[in-house]
C-alpha positions in Angstrom: 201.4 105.9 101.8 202.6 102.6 103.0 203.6 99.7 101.2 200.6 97.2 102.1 198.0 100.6 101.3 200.1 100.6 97.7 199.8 96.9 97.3 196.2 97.2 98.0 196.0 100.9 95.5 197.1 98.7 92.8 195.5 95.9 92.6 192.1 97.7 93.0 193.1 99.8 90.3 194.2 96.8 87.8 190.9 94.9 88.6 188.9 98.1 87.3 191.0 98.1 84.3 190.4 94.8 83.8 186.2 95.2 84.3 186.5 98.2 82.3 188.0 96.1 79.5 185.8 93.2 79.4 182.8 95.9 79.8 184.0 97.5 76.8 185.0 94.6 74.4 181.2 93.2 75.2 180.1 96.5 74.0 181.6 95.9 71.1 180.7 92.7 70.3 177.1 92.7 70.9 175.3 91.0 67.9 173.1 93.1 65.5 169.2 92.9 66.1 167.3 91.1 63.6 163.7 92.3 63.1 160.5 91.1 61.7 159.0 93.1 58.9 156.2 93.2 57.1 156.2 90.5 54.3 155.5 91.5 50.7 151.8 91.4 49.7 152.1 89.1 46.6 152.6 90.1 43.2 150.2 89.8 40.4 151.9 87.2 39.1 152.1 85.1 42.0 148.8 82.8 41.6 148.1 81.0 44.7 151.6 82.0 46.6 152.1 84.4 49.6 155.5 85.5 51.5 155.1 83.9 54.9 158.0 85.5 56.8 160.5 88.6 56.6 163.4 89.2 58.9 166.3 91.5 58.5 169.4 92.4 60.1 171.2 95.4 58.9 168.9 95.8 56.2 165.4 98.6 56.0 162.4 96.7 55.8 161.9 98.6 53.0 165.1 97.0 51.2 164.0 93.8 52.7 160.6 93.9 50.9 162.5 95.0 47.5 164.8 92.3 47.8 162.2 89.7 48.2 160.0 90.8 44.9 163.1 90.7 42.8 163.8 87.6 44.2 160.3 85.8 43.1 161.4 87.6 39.9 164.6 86.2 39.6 162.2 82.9 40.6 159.9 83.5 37.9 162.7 83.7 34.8 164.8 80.9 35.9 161.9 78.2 35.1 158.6 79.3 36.4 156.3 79.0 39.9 159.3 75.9 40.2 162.0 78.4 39.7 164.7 79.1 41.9 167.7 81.7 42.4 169.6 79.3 44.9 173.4 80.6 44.3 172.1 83.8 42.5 172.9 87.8 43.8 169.5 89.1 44.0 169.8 93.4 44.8 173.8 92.7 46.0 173.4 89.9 48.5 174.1 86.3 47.8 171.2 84.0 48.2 170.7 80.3 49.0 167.3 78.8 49.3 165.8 75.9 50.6 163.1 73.4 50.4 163.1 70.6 53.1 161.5 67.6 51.9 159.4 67.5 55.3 157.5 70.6 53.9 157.1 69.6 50.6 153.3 68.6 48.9 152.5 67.6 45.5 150.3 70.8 45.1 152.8 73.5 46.4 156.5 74.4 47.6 157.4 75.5 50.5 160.9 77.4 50.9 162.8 79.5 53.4 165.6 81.9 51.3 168.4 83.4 53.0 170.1 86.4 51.2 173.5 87.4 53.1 176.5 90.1 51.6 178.8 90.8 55.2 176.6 91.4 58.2 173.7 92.3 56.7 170.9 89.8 56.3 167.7 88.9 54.6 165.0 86.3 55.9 161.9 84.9 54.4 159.8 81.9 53.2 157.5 81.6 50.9 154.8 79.1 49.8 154.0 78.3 46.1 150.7 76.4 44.8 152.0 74.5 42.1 148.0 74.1 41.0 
């Protein structure tokens, strides 16, 4: 083998390696798929409310849907339909809620709640008649 065919061997070679590298640390890194699932249907006690949205990453659906009905029960015992768990660990994840003003009406509530613990991830809104 000549020099120049060398020359040429190894730098084909170390621009696989490099391919095969970046191919493989994108593997790697590829984010986790969040999916929609089935809201809740509302409990009993939830008169004139409904779950609008449920998403999920890392999480069953299943879980998701638990986590959500002992979330509107953590809702419920900390002060009512006007309750909130904002700050609260509801079934292990931490939880945060929101309610923009934009969304907000004299006669209900309207509130998206994120529940996070790592990389998993729980989703979902809900809307509360206050009447």
């Amino acid at each position: 083998m000549t020099f120049a065919r060398s020359t040429r061997f190894l730098i084909m070679l170390i621009a696989l390696s490099s391919l095969a590298v970046v191919a493989l640390v994108g593997a790697q890194s590829s984010p986790a798929k969040t999916r929609g699932c089935k809201a809740p249907t509302s409990p009993a006690g939830l008169k004139g409310g409904y779950f609008t949205e449920l998403r999920a990453t890392k999480v069953s659906c299943v879980s998701a849907r638990k986590l959500v009905k002992a979330y509107y029960n953590c809702r419920r015992k900390r002060g009512g339909i006007r309750g909130s768990c904002h700050n609260r660990t509801v079934n292990g994840l931490k939880c945060r809620e929101s309610r923009p003003a934009k969304l907000q009406l004299d006669t209900q509530i309207n509130a998206r709640v994120t529940c996070t613990k790592g990389s998993k991830k729980v989703r979902h809104s809900y809307q509360q008649n206050l009447r």
